[in-house]
C-alpha positions in Angstrom: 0.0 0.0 0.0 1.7 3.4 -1.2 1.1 6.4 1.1 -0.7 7.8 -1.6 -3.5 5.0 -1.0 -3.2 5.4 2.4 -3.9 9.4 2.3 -6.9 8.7 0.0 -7.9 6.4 2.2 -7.3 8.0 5.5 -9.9 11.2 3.5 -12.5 8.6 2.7 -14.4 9.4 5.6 -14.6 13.2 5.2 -15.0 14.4 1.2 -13.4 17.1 0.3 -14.4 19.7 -2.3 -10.4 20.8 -2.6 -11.1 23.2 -5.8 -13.6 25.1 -4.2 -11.5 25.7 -0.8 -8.8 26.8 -3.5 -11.4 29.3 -5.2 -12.8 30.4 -1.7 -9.7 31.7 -0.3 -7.2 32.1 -3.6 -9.0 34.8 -6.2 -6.4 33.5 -8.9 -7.9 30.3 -8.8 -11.3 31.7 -9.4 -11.2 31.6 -13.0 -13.7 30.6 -16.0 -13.6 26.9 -17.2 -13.9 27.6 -21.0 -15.0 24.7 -23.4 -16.0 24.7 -27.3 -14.2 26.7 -29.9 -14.1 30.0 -27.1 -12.3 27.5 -24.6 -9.8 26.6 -27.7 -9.7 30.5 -28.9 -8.4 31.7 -25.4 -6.0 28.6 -25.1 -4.0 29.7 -28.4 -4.7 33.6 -26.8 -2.7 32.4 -23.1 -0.1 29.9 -25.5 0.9 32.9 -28.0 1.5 34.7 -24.9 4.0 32.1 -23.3 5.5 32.2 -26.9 6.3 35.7 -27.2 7.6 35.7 -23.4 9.9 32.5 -24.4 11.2 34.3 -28.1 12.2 37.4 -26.2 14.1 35.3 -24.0 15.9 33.6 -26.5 16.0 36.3 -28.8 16.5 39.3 -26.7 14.1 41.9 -24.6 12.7 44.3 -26.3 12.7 48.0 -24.8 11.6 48.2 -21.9 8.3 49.9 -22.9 7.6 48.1 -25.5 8.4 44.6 -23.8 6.3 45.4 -20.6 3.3 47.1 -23.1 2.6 43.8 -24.7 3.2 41.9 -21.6 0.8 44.0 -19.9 -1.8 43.9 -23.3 -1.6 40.1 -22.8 -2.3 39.8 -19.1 -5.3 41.8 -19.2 -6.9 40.5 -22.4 -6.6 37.2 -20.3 -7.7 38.4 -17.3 -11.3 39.9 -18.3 -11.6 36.4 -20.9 -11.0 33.9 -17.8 -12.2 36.3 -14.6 -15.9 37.6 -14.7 -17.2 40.8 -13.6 -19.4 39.7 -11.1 -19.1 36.3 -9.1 -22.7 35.4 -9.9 -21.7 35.2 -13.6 -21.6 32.1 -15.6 -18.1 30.4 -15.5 -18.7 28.8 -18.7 -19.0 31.7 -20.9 -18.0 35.1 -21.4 -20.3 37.9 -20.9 -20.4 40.4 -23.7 -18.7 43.3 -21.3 -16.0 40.9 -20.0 -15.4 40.6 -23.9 -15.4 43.9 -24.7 -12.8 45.2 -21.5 -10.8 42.2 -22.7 -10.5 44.3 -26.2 -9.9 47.7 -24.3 -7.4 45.8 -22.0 -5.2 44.9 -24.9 -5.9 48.4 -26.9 -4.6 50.4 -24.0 -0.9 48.8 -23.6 -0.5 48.3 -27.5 -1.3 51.9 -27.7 2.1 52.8 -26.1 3.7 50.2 -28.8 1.6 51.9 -32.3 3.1 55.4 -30.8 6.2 55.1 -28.8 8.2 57.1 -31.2 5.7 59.7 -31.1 5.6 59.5 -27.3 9.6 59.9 -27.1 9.3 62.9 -29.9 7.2 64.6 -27.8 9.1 64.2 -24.4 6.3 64.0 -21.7 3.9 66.6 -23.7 1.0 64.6 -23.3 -2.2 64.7 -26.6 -5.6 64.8 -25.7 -5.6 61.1 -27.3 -3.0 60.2 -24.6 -5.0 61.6 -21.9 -7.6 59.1 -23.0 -5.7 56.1 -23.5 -4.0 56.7 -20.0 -7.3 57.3 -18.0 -8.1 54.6 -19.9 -5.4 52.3 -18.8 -4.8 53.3 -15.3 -8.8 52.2 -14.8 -8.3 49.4 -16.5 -5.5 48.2 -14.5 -7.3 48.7 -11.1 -10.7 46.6 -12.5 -8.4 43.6 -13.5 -6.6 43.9 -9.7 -10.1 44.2 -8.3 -11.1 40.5 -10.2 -7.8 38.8 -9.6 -6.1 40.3 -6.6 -8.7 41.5 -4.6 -10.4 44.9 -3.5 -8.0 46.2 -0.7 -5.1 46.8 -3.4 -7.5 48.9 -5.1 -8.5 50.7 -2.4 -4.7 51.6 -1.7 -3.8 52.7 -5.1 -6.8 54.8 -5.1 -6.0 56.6 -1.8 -2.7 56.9 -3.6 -4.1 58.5 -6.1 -6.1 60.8 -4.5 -3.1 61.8 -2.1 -1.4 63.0 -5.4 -4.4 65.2 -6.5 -5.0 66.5 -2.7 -1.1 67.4 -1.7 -1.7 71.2 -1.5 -4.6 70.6 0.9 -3.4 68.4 3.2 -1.5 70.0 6.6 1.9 69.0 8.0 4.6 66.8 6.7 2.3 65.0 3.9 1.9 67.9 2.1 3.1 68.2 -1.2 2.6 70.8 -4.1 0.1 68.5 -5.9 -0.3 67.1 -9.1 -2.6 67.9 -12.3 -4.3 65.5 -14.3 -2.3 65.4 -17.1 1.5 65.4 -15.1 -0.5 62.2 -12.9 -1.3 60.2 -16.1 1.8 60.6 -18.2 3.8 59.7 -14.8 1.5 57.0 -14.2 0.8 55.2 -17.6 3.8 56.5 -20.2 6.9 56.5 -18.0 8.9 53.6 -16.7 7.9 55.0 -13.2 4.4 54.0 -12.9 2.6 51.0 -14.3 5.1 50.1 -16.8 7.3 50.2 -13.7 10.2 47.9 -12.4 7.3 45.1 -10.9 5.5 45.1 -14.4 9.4 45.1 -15.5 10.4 41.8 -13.9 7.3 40.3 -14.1 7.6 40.5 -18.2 11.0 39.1 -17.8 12.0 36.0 -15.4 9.2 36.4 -12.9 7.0 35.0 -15.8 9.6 31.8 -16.7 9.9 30.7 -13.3 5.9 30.5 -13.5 6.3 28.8 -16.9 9.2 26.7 -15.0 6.7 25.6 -12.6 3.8 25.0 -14.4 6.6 22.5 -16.1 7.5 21.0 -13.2 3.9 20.2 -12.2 3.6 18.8 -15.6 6.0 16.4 -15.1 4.8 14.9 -11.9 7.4 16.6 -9.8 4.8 17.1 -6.7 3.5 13.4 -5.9 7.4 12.9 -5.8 7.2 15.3 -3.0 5.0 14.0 -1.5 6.1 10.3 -1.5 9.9 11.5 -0.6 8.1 12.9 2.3 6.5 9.7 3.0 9.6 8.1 2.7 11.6 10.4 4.7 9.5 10.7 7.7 6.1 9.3 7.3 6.9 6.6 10.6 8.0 9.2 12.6 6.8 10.2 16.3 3.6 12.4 14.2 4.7 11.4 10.5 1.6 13.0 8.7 2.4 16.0 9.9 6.2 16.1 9.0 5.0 14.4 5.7 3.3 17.8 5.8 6.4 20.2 7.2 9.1 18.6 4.6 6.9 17.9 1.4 5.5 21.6 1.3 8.8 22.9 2.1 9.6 21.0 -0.8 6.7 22.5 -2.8 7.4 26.1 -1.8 10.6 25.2 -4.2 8.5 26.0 -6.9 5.3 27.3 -5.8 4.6 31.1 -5.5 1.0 30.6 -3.8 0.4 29.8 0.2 -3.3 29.2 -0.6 -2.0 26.7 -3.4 0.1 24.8 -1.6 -2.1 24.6 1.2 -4.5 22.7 -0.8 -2.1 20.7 -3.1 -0.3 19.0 -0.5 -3.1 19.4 2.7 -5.6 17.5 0.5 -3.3 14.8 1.0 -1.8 15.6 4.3 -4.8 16.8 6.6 -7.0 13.9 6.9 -3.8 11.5 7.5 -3.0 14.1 10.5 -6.4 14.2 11.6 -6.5 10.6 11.2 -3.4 9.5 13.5 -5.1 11.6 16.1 -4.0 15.6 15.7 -6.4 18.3 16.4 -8.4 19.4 13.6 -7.0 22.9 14.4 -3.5 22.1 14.4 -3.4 19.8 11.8 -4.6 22.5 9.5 -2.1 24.8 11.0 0.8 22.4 10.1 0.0 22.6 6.7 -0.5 26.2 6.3 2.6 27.1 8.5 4.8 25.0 6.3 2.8 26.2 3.0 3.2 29.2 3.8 6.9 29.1 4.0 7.5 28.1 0.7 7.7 31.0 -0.9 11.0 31.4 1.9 12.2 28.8 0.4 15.3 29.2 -2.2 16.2 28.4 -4.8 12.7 29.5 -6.0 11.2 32.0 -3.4 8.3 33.8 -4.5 7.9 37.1 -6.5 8.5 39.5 -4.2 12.2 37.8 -4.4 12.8 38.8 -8.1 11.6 42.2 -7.3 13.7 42.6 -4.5 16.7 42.2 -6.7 15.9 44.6 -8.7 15.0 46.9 -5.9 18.6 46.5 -4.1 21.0 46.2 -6.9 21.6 42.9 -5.5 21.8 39.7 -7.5 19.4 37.1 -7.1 21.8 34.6 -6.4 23.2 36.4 -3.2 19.2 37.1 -2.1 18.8 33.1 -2.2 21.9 32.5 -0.3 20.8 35.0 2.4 17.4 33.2 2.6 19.2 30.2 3.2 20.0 30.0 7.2 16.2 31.8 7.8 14.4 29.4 5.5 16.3 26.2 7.1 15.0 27.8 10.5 11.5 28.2 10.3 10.9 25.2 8.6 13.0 23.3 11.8 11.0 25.5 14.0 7.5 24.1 12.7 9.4 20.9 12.3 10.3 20.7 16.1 6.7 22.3 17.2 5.2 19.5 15.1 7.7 17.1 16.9 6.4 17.7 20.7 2.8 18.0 19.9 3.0 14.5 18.7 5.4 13.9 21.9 2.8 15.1 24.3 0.2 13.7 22.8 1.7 9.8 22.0 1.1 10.1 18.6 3.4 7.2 16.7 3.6 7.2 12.6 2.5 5.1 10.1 4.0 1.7 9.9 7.2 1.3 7.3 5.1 -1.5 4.8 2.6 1.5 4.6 5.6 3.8 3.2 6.8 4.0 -0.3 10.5 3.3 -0.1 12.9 6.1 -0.8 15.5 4.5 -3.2 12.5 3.2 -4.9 11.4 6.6 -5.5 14.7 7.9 -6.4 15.3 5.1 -8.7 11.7 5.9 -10.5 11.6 9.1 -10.7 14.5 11.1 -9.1 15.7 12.7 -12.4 12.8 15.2 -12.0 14.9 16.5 -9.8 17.6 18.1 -12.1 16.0 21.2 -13.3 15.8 22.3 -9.7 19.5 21.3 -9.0 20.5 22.8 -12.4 18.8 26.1 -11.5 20.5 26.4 -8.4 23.9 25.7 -10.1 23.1 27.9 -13.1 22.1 31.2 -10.4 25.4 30.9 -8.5 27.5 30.4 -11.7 26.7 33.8 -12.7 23.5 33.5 -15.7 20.8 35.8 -15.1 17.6 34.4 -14.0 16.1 34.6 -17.2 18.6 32.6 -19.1 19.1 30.5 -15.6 14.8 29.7 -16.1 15.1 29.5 -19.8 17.7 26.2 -19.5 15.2 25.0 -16.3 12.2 25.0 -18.3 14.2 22.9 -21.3 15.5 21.0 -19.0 12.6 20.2 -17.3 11.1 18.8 -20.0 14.1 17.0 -21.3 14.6 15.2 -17.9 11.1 14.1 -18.7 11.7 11.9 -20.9 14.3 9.9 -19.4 11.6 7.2 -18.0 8.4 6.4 -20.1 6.6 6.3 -17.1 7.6 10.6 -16.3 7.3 11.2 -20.0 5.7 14.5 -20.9 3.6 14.6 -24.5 3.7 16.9 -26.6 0.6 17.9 -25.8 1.7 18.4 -22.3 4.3 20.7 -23.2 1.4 23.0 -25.0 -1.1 22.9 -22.0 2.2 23.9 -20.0 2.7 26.7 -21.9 -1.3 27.6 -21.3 -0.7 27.2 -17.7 2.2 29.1 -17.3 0.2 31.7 -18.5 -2.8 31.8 -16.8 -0.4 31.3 -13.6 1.3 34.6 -14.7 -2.2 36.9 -14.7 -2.3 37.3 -10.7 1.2 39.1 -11.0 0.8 41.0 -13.5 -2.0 42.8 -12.3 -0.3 42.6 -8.4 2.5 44.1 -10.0 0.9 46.7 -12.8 -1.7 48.1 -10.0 1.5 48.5 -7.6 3.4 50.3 -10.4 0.6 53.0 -9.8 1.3 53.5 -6.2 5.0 53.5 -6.7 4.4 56.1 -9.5 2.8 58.0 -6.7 5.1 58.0 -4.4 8.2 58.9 -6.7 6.1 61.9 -8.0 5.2 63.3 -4.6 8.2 62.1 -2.9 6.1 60.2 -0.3 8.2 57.5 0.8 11.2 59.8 2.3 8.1 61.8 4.1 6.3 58.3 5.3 9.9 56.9 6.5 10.9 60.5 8.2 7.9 60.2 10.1 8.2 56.5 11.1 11.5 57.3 12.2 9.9 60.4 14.3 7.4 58.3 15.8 9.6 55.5 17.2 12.1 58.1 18.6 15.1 56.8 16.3 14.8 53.5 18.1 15.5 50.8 15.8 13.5 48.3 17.6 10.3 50.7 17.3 10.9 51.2 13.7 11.0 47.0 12.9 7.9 46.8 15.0 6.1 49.1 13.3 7.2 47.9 9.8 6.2 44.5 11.3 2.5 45.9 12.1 2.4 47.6 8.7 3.4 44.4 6.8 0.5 42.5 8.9 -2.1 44.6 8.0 -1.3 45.0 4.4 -1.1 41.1 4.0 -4.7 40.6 4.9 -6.0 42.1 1.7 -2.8 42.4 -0.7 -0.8 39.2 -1.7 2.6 39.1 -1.2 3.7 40.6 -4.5 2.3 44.1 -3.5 2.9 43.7 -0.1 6.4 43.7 -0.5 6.4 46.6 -3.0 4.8 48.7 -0.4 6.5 48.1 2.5 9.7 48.0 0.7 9.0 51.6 -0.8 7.3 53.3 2.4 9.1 51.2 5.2 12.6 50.0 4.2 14.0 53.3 3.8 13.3 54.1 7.4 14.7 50.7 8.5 18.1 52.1 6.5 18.0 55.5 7.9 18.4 54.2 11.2 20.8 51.4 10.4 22.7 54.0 8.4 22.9 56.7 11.6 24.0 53.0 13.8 26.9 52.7 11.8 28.4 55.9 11.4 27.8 56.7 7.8 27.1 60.1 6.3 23.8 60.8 5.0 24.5 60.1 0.8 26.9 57.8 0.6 26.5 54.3 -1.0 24.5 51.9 1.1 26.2 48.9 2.1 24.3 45.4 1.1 24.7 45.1 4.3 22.0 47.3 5.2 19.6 46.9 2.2 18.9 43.8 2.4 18.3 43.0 5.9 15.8 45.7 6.2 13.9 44.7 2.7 14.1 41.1 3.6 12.7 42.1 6.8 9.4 43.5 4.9 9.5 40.5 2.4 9.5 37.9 5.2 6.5 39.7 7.5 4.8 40.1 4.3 4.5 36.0 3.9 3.7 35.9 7.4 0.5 37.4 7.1 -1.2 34.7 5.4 -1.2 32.7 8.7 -1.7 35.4 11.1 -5.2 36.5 12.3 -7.6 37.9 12.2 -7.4 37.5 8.0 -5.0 34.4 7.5 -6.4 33.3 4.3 -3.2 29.9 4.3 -4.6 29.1 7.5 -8.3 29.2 7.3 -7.9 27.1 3.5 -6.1 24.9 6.0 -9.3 24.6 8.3 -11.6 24.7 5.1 -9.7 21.3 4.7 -9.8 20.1 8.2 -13.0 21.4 8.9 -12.0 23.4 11.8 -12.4 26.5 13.0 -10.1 29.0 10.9 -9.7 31.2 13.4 -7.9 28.9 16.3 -6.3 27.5 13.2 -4.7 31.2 12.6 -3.8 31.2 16.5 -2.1 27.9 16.4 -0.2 28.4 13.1 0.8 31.9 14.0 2.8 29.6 17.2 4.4 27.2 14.6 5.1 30.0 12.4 7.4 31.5 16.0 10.4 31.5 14.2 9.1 33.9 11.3 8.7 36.5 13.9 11.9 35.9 15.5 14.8 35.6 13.0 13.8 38.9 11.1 14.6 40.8 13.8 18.0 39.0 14.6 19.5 39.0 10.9 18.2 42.8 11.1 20.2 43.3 14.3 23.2 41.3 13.1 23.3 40.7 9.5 25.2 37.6 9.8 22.4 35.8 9.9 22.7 36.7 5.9 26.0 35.6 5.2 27.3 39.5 5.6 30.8 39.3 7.2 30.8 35.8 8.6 34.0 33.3 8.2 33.0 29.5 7.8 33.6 28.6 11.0 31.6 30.9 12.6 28.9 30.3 10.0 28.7 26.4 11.4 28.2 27.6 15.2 25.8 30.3 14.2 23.6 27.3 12.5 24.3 24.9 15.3 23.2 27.3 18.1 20.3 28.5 16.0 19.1 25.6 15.4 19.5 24.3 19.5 17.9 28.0 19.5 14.8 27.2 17.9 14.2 23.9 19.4 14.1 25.7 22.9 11.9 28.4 21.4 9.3 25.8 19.6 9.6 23.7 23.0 8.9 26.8 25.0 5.6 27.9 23.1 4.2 24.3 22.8 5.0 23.6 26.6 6.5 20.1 26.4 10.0 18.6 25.6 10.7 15.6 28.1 7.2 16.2 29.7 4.3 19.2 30.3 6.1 22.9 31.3 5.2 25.7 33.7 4.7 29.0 33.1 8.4 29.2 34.3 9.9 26.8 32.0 8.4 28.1 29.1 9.3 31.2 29.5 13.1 29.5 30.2 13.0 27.6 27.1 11.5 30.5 25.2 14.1 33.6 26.7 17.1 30.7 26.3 16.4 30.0 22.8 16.1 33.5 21.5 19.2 34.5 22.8 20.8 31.4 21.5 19.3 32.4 17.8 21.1 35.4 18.5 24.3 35.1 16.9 26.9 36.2 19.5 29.2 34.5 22.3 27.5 36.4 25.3 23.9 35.6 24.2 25.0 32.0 23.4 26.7 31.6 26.9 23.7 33.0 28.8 21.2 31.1 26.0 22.9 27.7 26.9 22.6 28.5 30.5 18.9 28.8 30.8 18.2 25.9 28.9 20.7 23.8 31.1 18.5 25.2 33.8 15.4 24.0 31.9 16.5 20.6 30.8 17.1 20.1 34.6 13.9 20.6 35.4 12.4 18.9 33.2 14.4 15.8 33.6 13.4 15.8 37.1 9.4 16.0 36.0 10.6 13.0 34.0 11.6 10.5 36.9 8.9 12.4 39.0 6.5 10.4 36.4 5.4 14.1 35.0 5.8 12.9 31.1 3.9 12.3 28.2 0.6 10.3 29.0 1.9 7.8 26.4 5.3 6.5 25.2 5.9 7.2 21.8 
């Protein structure tokens, strides 16, 4: 019996309606299912789009106008064709105004391509016809966020908006000398600042090949291998379903972008064996979410908000991945351990080894689907860019394919792969165009050095202050706004105060060159709380797919996974506070103790917050474990000496609850 039977089996007794959990909480998902000659028309529409992105990939980019233009024209032609205006309309055909805003959303972009050499000529002078087009666009853009993305980034890029218009009126610090209508719609829609900005800008390049990538990947088969390595790897374990669940969406987040997604891919599978062997409804959905949601952590594919942070820093994507590394490795350990002494305290064993697929079965099978993601992650740190580095991935992925008839991909496979890749694309591209229009904002009016002057004022210069607030900011955004925008946001309102402050710690002058050193630390510190957010209450849309699946109440779902998650809220603050945590300024050896006592660290943290180890904890010992393991994480030889000291103290009392008889109820 594989543990693919076993998981179908272990769901027998609860049905699960997976695609409309997906649809409920994931907008992208929502999409038309077209049949007939219209289902065949949009299919060659979404494939001619994956074309063009490959050809300009082989071929060369076009300028930047013209390449993100057609991009853009593509995206929302699609977007009004698959996503309906209203949720009551028919998913099996498209509505005659859906049609028609799919011709306008092409018309718009192309626009900018029939006259860019009149639009150069004429050097920002903007024609009544531009005026037109660009009210046209902008509006445009914001109606395909509002279908795909959701209504809060509208709502931001509207107050946006109007804070350009209002600038004259509005007292104290915010106040700027305002902007006409014409100046706001060139800036917005025919300038490299706005829309066509540098989101839309990597999204038209390698953001949309790594989606292409992993559409491939899917194609091949590449997630049930997850899945079984999973099995294989820790399915009998002390609470196996739910490190199945821990390693094989780690293992997903590889190439997945989406929380939501992977909440449902793997949890389909992975909930009702947890729920099964005797886990919580609650919790079992919070394992999956927590570790879903740490995918897009996850190098050497993180999510979006990854690519855009290269471009953002100066900083190749190569060194953002390696910096991901040590953080990555210790959430995932973190939910890993907290998984670890739930099933501890509660007795929980695993599923028996005959149960389990075996592992060098598995590799022996189908372990060549592996290459493309080795090959990527060899390709990014020998130097090719990410687009060339996805272009070989995505032939390789296909090629590796066909090394087993049993993993073979048909041709026909390849085309509905290049369908998919599009259609994955459409929720970033219109996270990334509406976000181009609040950036365009705050370049025009200067906002972001006013917003991060006054966050700076408000928490008194104190570092600390500053992070938290970030933090809070990141939250709220992240109940509405997916982790694409989020990240754009933050990074452009928030970061900069983050540097200011790091800049006045170390003694620099105000306008000289920022060191990496302090870039990235404070925009991965946005990027990471902007992930978060999907498991933290009161809107944790990862967590309450993972009750939809459990059928348990989303919001002490949240709770719990917002306790797994512990580590997500810790280590942004440490690599902020000592950038070693990134690689920066770290010899080898020192690099080894800082992952050995982090990872000691973590265990004492994740012990702490689920009150067991060797047996049930105190108040006191929790908050032991807890204090002890932070400072451990902490790289540093004082915070390690003290860190090792409290848990010594810990481990002694709890070792004498032990031979007291104060463990878990059952041996496990």
């Amino acid at each position: 019996m594989s543990a693919n039977d076993s998981t179908r089996s272990a769901g027998q007794d609860a049905p699960i309606d997976s695609q409309d959990i997906l649809k409920k909480f994931d907008k992208e998902s929502d999409y038309r299912n077209l049949t007939g000659l219209i289902g065949k028309i949009v299919a060659a529409f979404a494939i001619s789009f994956s074309v063009f992105q490959l050809y300009t990939a082989i071929f060369g980019v076009l300028d930047a106008m013209i390449q993100r233009s057609i991009h853009l024209a593509f995206g929302l032609s699609l977007i009004f064709l698959l996503y309906p205006t209203s949720k009551k309309w028919s998913r099996k055909k498209i509505h005659p105004l859906d049609a028609f805003l799919a011709v306008v959303g092409a018309a718009a972009p192309l626009y900018i391509v029939v006259v860019y050499q009149a639009l150069v000529q004429r050097a920002g002078t903007a024609t009544t016809m531009d005026l037109v087009v660009g009210i046209l666009g902008i509006l445009i853009v914001l109606e395909a966020a509002r279908r795909v993305v959701g209504v809060p980034i509208v709502v931001i890029a509207v107050v946006f908006v109007a804070y350009a218009f209002a600038g004259p009126y509005i007292p104290g610090k915010l106040a700027h000398r305002g902007a006409d209508l014409e100046t706001l719609v060139s800036h917005l829609f025919f300038t490299t600042e706005g829309v066509f900005g540098i989101p839309l800008g990597v999204s038209s390049t390698f953001i949309f090949l790594f989606i292409l990538f992993g559409a491939y990947l899917e194609k091949t088969g590449l997630g049930q291998l997850f899945i079984d390595l999973a099995n294989a790897v820790a399915g009998w374990a002390a609470g196996g379903p739910a490190k199945v669940a821990v390693l094989s969406s780690a293992l997903m987040g590889t190439v997945s972008g989406s929380s939501v997604a992977n909440v449902v891919g793997t949890g389909s599978f992975t909930i009702p064996m947890m729920k099964k062997l005797g886990y919580r409804p609650e919790f079992a959905g919070a394992v999956e979410a927590t570790a879903s949601t740490g995918g897009q952590l996850m190098p050497p594919i993180m999510g979006a908000a990854a690519f855009l942070m290269a471009e953002f820093t100066n900083i190749p994507y190569a060194r953002i991945i390696g910096a991901a590394a040590i953080p990555a490795l210790l959430y995932y350990f973190g939910v890993w351990s907290g998984v670890h002494f739930e099933a501890k305290k509660l007795g929980l064993k695993g599923l028996s080894r005959e149960e389990l697929p075996k592992f060098k079965r598995i590799m022996l099978d189908r372990g060549h689907l592996i290459i493309p993601l080795v090959a990527i992650i060899y390709l990014l740190v020998a130097g090719f860019t990410p687009m060339k580095a996805a272009l070989w991935a995505i032939i390789l992925s296909i090629v590796s394919s066909w090394l087993r008839k049993s993993t073979r991909i048909s041709p026909k496979d390849i085309v509905k792969g290049l369908e998919a890749g599009a259609r994955g694309a459409l929720g970033i591209i219109a996270a990334t165009a509406c976000a181009g229009i609040i950036i365009g904002v705050v370049t025009l009016t200067g906002l972001g050095l006013k917003l991060g002057s006054i966050l700076v004022a408000a928490a008194g210069g104190n570092l600390l202050l500053t992070l938290f607030f970030t933090m809070i900011t990141s939250l709220i955004l992240g109940m509405g706004v997916p982790t694409t925008a989020n990240y754009v946001i933050t990074s452009t309102i928030t970061a900069p105060a983050v540097i200011m402050i790091l800049m006045r710690q170390s003694g620099l002058p105000a306008g000289s060159v920022i060191p990496a050193a302090i870039v990235l630390p404070a925009h991965m510190f946005a990027f990471y709380f902007g992930i978060i957010a999907d498991v933290t209450p009161p809107v944790a849309l990862a967590a309450f797919a993972g009750a939809g699946i459990a059928k348990a109440n989303p919001m002490k779902t949240g709770f719990q996974a917002s306790k797994l998650a512990i580590a997500a809220f810790l280590v942004p603050y440490i690599f902020v506070l000592n950038p070693q945590m990134l690689l920066f300024n770290i010899q080898p050896l020192e690099m080894i103790w800082m992952i050995v006592t982090s990872l000691v660290g973590i265990i004492s943290v994740a012990a702490g917050v689920g009150a067991f180890l060797k047996a049930p904890m105190n108040i006191l010992e929790r908050l032991i474990f807890f204090v002890g393991g932070v400072l451990l994480v902490t790289p540093g030889l004082v915070t390690d000496a003290v860190g090792v000291g409290l848990i010594a103290v810990g481990l002694l009392l709890q070792y004498r609850k032990v031979r007291l008889g104060g463990g878990a109820k059952t041996a496990a």
